[in-house]
Residue, then its C-alpha position, 0 to 999 in steps of 0.5 A: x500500500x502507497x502512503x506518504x504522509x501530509x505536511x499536517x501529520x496525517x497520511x495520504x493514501x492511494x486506494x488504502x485506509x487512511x490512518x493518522x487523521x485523528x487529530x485534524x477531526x477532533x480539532x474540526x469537531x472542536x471548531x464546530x462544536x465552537x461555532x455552534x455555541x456561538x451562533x446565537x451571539x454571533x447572528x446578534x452581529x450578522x445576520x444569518x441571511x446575510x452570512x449566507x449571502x457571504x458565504x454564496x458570494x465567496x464561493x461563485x454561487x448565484x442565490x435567488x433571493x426570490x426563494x431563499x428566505x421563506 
């Protein structure tokens, strides 16, 4: 099996399983366990429409305002 390993510790795999990555996940979840906790203080700053019509923005997507919000 071909692995070499990521400049962020984890392994890169060709067609095997992938071993290593166990700390990027949990400092994921951490993040995201974080961010959920700190919805409701952080939409008393930014809307969550216009978060979402942020996030659209940056990532090239086209949001139809006539459907998006109801």
């Amino acid at each position: 099996m071909d692995q070499e390993t990521s400049d962020r510790g984890g392994v890169i795999s060709n067609g095997g399983p992938v071993m290593g990555s166990f700390p990027q996940v949990s400092q994921m979840l951490s993040k995201f366990d974080s961010t959920i906790a700190n919805q409701e203080e952080h939409h008393k700053r930014i809307s969550f429409q216009d978060e979402s019509r942020a996030l659209c923005q940056r990532h090239g997507v086209t949001l139809d305002q006539r459907y998006a919000w109801d």
